[in-house]
PDB file of N, CA, C, O and CB in Angstrom:
ATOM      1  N   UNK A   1      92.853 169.501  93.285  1.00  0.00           N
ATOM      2  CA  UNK A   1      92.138 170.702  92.947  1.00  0.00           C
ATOM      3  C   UNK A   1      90.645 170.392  93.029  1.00  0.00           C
ATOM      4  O   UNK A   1      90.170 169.318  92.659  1.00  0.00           O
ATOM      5  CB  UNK A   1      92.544 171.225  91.537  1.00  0.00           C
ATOM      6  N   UNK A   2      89.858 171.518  93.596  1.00  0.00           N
ATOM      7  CA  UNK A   2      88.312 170.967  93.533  1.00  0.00           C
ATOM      8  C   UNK A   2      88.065 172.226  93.313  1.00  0.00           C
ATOM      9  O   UNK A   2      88.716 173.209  93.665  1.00  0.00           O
ATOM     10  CB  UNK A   2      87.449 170.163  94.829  1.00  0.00           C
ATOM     11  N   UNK A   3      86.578 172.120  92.395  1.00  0.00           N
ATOM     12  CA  UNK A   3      85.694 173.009  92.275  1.00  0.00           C
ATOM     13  C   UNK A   3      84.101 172.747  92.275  1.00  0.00           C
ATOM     14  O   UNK A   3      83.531 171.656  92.264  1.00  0.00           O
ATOM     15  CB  UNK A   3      86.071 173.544  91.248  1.00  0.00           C
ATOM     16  N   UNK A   4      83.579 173.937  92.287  1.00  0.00           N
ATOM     17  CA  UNK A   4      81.978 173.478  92.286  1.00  0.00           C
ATOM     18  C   UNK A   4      81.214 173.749  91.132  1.00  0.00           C
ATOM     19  O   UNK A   4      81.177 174.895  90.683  1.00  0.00           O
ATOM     20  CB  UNK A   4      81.172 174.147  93.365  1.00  0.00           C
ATOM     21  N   UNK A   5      80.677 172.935  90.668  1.00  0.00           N
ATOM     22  CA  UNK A   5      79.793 173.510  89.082  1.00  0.00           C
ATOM     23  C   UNK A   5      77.761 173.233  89.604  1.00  0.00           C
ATOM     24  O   UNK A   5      77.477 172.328  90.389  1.00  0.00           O
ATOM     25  CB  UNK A   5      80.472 171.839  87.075  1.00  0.00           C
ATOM     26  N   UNK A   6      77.180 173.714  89.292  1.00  0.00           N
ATOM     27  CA  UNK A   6      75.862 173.590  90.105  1.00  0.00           C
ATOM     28  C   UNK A   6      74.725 172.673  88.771  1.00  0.00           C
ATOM     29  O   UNK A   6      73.499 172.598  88.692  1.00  0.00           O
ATOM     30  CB  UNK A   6      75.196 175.579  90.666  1.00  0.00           C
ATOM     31  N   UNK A   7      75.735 172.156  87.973  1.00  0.00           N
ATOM     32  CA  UNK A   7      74.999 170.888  87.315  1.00  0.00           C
ATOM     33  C   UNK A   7      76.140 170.244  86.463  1.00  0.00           C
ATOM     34  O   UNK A   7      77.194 170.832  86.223  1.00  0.00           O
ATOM     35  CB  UNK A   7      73.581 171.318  86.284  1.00  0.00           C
ATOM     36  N   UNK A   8      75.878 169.154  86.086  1.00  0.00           N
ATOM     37  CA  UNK A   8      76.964 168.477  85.707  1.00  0.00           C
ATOM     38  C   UNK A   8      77.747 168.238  84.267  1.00  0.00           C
ATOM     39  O   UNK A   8      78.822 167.701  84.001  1.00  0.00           O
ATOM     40  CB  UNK A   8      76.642 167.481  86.113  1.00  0.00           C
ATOM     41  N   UNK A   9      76.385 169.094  83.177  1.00  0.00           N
ATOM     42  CA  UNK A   9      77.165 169.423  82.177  1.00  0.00           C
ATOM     43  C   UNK A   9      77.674 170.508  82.186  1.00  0.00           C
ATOM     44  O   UNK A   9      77.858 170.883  81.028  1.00  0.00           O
ATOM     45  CB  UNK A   9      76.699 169.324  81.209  1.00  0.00           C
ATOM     46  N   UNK A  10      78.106 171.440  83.144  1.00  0.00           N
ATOM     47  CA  UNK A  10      78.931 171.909  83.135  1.00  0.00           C
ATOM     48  C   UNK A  10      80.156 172.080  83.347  1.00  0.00           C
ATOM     49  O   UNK A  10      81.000 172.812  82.831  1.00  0.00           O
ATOM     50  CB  UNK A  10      78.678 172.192  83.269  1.00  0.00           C
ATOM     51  N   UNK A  11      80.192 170.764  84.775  1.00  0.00           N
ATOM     52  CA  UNK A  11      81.365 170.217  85.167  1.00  0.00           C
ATOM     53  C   UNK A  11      82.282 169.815  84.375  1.00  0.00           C
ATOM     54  O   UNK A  11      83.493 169.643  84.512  1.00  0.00           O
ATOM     55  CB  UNK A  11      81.191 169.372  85.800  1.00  0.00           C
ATOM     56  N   UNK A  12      81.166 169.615  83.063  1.00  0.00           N
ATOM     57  CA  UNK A  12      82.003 167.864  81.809  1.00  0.00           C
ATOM     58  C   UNK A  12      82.361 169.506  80.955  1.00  0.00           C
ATOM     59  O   UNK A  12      83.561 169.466  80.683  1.00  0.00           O
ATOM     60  CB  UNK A  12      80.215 165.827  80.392  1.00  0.00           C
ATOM     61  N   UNK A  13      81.859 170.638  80.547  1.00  0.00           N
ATOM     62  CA  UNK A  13      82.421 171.377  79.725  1.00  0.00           C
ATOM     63  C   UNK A  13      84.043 171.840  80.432  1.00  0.00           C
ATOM     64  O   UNK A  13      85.168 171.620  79.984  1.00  0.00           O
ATOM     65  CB  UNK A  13      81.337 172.554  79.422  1.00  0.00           C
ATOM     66  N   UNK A  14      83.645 172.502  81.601  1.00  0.00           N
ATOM     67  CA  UNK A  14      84.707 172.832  82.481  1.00  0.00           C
ATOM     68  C   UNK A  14      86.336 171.582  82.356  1.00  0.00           C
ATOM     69  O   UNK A  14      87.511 171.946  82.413  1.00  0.00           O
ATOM     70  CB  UNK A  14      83.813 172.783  84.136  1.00  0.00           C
ATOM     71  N   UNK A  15      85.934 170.458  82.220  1.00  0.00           N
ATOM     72  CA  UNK A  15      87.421 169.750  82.074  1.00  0.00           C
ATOM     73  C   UNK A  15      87.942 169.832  80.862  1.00  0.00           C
ATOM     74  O   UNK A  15      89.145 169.986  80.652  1.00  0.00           O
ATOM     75  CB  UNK A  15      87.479 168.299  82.360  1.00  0.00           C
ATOM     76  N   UNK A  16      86.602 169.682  79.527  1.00  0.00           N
ATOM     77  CA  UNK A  16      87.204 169.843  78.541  1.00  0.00           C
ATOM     78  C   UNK A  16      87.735 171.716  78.571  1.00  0.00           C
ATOM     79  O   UNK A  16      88.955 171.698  78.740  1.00  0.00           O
ATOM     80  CB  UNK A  16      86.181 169.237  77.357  1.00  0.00           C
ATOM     81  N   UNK A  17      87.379 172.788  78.497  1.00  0.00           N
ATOM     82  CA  UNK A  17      88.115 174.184  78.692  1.00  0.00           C
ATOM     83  C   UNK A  17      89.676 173.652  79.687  1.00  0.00           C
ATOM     84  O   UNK A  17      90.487 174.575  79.765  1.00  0.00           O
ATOM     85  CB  UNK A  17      86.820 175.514  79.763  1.00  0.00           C
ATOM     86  N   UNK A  18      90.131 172.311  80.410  1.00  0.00           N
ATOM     87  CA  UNK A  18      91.517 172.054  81.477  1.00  0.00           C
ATOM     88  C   UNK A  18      92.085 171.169  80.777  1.00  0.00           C
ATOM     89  O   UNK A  18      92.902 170.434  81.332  1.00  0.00           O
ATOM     90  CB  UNK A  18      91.342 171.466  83.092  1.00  0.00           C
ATOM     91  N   UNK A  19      91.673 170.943  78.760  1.00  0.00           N
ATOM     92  CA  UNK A  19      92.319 170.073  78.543  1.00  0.00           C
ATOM     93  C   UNK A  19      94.039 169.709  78.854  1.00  0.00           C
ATOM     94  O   UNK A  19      94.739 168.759  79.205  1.00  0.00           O
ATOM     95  CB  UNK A  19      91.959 170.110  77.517  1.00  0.00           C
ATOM     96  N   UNK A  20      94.206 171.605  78.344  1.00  0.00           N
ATOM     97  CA  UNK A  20      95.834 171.842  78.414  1.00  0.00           C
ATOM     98  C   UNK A  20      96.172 171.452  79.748  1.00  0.00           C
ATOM     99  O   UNK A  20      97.056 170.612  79.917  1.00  0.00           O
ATOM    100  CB  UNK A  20      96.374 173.439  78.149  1.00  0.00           C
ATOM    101  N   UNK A  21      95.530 172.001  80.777  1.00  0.00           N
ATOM    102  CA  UNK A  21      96.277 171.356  81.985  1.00  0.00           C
ATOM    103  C   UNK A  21      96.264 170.123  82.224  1.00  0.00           C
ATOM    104  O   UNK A  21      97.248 169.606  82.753  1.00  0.00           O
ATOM    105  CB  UNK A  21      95.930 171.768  83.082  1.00  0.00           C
ATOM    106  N   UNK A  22      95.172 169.395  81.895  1.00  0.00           N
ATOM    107  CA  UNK A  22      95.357 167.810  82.020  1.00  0.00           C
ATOM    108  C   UNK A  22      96.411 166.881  80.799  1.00  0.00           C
ATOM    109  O   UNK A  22      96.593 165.666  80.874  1.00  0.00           O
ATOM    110  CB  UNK A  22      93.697 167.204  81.877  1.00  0.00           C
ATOM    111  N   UNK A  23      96.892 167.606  79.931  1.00  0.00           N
ATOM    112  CA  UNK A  23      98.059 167.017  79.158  1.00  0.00           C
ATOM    113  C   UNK A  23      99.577 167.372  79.800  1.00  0.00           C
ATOM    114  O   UNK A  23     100.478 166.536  79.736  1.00  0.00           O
ATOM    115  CB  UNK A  23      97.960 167.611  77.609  1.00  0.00           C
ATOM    116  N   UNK A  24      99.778 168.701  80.428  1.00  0.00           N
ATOM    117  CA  UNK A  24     100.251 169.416  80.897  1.00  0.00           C
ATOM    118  C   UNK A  24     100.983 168.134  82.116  1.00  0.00           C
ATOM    119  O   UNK A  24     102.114 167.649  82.100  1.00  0.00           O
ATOM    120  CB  UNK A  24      99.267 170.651  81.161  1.00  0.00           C
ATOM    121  N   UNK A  25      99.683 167.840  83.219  1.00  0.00           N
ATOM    122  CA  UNK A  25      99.436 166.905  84.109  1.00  0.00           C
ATOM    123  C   UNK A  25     100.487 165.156  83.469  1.00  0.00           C
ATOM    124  O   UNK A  25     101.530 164.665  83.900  1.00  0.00           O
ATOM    125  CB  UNK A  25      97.473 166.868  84.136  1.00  0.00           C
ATOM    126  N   UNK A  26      99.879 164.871  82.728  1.00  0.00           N
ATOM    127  CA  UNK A  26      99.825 163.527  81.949  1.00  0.00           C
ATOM    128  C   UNK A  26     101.455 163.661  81.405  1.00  0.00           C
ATOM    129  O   UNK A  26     101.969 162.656  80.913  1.00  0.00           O
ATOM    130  CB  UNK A  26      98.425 163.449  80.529  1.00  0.00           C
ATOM    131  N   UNK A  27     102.355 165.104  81.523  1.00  0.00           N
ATOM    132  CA  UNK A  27     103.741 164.891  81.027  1.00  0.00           C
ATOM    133  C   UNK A  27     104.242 164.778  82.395  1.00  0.00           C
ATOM    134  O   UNK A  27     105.461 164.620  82.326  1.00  0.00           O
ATOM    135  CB  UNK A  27     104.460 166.082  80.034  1.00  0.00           C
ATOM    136  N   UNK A  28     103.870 164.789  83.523  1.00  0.00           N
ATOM    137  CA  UNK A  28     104.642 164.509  84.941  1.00  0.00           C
ATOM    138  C   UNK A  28     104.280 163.127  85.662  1.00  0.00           C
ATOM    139  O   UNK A  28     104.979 162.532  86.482  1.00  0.00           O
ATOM    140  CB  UNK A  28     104.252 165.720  86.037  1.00  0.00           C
ATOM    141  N   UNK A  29     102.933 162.725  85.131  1.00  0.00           N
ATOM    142  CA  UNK A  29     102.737 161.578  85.783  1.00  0.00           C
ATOM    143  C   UNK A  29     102.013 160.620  84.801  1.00  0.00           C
ATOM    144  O   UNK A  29     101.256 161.283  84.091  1.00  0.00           O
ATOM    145  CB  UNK A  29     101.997 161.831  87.059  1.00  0.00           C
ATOM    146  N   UNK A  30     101.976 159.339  84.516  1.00  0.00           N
ATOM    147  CA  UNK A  30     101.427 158.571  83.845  1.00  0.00           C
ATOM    148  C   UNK A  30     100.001 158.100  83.821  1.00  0.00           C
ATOM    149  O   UNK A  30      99.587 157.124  83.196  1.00  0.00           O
ATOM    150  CB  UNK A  30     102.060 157.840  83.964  1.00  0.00           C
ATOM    151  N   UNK A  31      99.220 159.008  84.663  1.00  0.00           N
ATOM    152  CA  UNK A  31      97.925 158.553  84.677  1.00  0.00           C
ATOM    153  C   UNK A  31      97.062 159.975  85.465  1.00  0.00           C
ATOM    154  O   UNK A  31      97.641 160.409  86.461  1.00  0.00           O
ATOM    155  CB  UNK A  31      97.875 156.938  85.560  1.00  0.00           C
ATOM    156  N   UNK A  32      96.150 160.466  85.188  1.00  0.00           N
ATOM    157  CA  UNK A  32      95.376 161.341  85.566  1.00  0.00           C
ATOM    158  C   UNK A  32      93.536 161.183  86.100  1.00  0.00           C
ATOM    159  O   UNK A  32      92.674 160.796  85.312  1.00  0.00           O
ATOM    160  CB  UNK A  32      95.624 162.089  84.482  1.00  0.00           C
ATOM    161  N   UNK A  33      93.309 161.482  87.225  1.00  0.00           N
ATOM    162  CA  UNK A  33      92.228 160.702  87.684  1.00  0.00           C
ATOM    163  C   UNK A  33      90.779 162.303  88.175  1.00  0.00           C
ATOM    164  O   UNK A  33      90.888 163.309  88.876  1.00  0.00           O
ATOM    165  CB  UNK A  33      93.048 159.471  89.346  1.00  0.00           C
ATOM    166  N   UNK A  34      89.925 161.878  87.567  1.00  0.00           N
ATOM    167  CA  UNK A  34      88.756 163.179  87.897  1.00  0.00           C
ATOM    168  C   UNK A  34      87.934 162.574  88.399  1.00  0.00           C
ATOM    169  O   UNK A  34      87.445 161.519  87.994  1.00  0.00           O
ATOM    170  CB  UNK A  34      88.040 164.062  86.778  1.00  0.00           C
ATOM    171  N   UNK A  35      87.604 163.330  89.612  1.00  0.00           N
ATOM    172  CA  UNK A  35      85.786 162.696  90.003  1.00  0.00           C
ATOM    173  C   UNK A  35      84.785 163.873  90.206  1.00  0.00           C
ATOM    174  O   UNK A  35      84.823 164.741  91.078  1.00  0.00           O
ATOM    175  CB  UNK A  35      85.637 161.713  91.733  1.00  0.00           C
ATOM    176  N   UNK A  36      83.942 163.716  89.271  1.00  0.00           N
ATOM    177  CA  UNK A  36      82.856 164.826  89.016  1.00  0.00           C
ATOM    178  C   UNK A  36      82.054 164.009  90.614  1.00  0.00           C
ATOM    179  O   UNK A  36      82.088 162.823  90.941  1.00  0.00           O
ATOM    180  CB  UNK A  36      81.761 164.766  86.972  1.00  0.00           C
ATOM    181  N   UNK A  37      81.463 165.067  91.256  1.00  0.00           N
ATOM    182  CA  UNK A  37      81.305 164.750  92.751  1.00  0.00           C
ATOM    183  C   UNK A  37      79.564 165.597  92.637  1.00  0.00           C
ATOM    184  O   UNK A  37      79.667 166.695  92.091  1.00  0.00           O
ATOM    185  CB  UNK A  37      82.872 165.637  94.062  1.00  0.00           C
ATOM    186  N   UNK A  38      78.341 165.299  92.987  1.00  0.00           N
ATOM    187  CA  UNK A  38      77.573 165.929  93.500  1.00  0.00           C
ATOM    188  C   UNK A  38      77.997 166.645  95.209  1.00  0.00           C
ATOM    189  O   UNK A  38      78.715 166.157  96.082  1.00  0.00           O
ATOM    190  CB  UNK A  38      76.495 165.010  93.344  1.00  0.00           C
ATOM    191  N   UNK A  39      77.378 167.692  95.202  1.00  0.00           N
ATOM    192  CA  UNK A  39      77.396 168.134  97.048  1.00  0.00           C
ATOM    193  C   UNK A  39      76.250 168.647  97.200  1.00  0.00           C
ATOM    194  O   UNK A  39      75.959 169.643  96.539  1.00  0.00           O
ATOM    195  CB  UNK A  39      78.537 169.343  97.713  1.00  0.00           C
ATOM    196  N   UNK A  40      75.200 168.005  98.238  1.00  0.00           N
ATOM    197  CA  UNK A  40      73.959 168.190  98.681  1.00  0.00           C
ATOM    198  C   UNK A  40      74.230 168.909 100.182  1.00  0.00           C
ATOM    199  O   UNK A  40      75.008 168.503 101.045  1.00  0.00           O
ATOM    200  CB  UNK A  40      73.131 166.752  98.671  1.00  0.00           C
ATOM    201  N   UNK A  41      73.588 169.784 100.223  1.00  0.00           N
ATOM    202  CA  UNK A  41      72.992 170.018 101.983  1.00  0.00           C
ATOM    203  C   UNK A  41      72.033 169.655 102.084  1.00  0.00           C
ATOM    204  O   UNK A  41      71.046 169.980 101.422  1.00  0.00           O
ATOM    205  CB  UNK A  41      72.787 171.297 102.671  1.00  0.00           C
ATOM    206  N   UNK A  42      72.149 168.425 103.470  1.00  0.00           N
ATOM    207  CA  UNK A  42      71.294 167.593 104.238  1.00  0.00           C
ATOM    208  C   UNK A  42      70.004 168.725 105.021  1.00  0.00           C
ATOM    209  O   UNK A  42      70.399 169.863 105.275  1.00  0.00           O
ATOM    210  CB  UNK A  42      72.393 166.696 105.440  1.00  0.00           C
ATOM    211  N   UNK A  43      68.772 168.432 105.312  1.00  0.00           N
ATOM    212  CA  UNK A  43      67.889 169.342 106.178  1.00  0.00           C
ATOM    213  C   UNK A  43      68.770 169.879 107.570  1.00  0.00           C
ATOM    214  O   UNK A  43      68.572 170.952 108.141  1.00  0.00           O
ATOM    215  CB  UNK A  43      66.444 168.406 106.661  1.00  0.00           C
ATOM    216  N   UNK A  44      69.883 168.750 107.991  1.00  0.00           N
ATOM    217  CA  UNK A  44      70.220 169.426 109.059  1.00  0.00           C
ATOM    218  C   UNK A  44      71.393 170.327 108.735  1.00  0.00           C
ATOM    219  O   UNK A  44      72.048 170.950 109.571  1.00  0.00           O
ATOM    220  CB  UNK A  44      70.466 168.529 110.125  1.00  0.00           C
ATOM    221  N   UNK A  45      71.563 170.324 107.553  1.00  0.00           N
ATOM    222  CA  UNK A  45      72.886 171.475 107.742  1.00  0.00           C
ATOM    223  C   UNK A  45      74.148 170.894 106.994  1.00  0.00           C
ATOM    224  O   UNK A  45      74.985 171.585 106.414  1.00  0.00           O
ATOM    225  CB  UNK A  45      73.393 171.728 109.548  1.00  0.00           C
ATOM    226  N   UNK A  46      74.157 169.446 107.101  1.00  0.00           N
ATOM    227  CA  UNK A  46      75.380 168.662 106.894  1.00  0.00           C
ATOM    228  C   UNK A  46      75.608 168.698 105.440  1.00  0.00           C
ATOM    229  O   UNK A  46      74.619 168.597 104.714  1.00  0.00           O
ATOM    230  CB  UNK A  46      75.282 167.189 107.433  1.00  0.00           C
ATOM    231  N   UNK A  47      77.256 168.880 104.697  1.00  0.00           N
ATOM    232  CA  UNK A  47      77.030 168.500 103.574  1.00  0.00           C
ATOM    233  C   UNK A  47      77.587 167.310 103.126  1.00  0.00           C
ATOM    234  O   UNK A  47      78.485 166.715 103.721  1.00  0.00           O
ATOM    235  CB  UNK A  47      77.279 169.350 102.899  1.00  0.00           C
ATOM    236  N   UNK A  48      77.014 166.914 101.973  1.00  0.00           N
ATOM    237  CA  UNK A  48      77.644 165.612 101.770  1.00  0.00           C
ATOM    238  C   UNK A  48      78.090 165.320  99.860  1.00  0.00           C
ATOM    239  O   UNK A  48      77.831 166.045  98.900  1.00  0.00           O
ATOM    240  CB  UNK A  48      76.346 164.383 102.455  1.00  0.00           C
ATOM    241  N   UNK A  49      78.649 164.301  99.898  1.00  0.00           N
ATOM    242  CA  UNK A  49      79.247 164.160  98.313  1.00  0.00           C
ATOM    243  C   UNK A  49      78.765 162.959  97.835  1.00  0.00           C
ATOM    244  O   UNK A  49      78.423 161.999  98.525  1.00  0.00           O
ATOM    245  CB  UNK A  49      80.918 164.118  98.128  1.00  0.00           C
ATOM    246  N   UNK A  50      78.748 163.050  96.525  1.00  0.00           N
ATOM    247  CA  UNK A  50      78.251 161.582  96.097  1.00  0.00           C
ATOM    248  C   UNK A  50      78.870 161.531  94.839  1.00  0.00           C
ATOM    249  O   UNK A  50      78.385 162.348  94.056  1.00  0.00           O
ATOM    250  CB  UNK A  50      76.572 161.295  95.990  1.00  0.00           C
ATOM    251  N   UNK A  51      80.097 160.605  94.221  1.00  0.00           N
ATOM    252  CA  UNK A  51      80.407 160.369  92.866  1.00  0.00           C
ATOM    253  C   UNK A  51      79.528 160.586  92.051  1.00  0.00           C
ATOM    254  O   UNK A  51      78.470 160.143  92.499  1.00  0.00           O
ATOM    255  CB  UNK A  51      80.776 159.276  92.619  1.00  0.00           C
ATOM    256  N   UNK A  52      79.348 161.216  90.696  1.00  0.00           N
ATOM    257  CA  UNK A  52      78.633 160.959  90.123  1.00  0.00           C
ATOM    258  C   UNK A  52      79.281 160.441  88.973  1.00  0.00           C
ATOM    259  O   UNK A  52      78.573 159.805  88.192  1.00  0.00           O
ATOM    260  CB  UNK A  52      77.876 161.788  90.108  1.00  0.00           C
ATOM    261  N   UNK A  53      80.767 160.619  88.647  1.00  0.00           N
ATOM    262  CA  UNK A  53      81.491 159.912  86.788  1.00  0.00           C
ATOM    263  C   UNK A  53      83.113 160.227  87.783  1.00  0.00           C
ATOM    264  O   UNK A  53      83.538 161.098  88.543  1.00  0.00           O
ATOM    265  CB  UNK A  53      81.093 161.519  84.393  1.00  0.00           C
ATOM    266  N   UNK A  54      83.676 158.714  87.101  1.00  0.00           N
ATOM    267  CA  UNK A  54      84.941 159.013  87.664  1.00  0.00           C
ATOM    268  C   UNK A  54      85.482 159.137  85.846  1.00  0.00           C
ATOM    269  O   UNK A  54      84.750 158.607  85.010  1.00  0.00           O
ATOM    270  CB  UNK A  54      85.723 157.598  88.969  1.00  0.00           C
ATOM    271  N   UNK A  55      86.373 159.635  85.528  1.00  0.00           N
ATOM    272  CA  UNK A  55      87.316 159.751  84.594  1.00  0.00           C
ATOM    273  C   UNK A  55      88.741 159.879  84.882  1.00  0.00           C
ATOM    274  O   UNK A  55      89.232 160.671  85.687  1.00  0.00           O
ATOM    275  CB  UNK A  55      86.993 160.681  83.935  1.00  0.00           C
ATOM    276  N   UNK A  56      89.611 158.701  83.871  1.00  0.00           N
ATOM    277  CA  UNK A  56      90.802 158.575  84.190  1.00  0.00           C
ATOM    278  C   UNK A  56      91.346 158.708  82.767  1.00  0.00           C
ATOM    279  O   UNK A  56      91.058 158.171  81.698  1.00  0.00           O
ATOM    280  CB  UNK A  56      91.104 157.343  85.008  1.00  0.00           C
ATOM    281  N   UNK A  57      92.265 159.650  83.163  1.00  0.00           N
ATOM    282  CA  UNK A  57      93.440 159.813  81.421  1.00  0.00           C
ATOM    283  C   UNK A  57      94.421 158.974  81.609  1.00  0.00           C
ATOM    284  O   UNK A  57      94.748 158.717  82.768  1.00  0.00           O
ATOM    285  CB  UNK A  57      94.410 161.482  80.997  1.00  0.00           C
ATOM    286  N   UNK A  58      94.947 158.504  80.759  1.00  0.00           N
ATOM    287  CA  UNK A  58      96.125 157.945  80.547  1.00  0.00           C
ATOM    288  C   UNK A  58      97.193 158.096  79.904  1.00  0.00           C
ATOM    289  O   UNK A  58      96.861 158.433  78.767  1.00  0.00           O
ATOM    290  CB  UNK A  58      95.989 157.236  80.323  1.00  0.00           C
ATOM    291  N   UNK A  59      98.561 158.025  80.003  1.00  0.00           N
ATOM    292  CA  UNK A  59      99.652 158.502  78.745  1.00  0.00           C
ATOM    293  C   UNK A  59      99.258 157.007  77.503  1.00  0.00           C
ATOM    294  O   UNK A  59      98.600 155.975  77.641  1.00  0.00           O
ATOM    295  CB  UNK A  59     101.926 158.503  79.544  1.00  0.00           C
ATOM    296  N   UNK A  60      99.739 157.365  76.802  1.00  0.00           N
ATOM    297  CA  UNK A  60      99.664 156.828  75.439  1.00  0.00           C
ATOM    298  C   UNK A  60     100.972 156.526  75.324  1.00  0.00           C
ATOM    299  O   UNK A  60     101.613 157.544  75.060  1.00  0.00           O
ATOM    300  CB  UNK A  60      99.118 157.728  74.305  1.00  0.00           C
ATOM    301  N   UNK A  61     102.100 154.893  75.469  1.00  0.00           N
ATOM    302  CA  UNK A  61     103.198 154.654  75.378  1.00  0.00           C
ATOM    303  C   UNK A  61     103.821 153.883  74.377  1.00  0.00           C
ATOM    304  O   UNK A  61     104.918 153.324  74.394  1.00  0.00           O
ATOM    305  CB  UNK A  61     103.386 154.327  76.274  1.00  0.00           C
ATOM    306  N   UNK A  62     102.475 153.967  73.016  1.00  0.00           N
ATOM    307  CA  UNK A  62     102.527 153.415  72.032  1.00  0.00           C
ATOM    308  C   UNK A  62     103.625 154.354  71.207  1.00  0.00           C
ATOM    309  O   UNK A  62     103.520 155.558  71.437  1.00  0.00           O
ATOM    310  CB  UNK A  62     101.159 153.197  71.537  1.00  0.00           C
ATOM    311  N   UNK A  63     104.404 154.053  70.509  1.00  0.00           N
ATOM    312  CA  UNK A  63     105.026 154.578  69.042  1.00  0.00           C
ATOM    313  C   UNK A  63     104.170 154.938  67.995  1.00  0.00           C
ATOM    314  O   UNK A  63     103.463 154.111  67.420  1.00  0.00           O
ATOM    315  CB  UNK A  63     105.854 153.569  68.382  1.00  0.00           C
ATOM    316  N   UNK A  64     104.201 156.446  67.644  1.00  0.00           N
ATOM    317  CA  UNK A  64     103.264 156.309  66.156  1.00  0.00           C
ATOM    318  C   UNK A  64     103.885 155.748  65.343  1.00  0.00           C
ATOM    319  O   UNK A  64     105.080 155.915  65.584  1.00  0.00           O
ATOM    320  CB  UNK A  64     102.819 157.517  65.394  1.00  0.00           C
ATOM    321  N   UNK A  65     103.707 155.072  64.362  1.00  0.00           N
ATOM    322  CA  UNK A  65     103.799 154.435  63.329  1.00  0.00           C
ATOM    323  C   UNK A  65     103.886 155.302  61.559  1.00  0.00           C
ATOM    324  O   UNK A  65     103.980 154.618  60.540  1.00  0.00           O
ATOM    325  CB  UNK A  65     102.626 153.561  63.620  1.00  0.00           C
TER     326      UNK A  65
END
């Protein structure tokens, strides 16, 4: 899934508002991976991406106690 946010605390609000889907996510697969991405247009036209925060969830396979 990708989307575009036009600064990056918004990007970081936007996942927390997908918590449910990213738990949702985390009951089908054991690990969940985000990359908040800048996208610049170059003078000539070109666009391009640049990582800016990778974030990875994980299941929790501990026992509560």
């Amino acid at each position: 899934m990708a989307r575009v946010w036009t600064k990056k605390n918004a990007a970081r609000e936007a996942i927390i508002k997908y918590a449910d889907f990213l738990i949702e996510q985390l009951e089908e697969t054991p690990q969940v991976n985000i990359q908040i991405r800048s996208l610049k247009r170059l003078a000539n036209g070109k666009l391009v991406t640049e990582v800016l925060e990778e974030l990875t969830f994980e299941q929790n396979s501990a026992s509560p106690r």
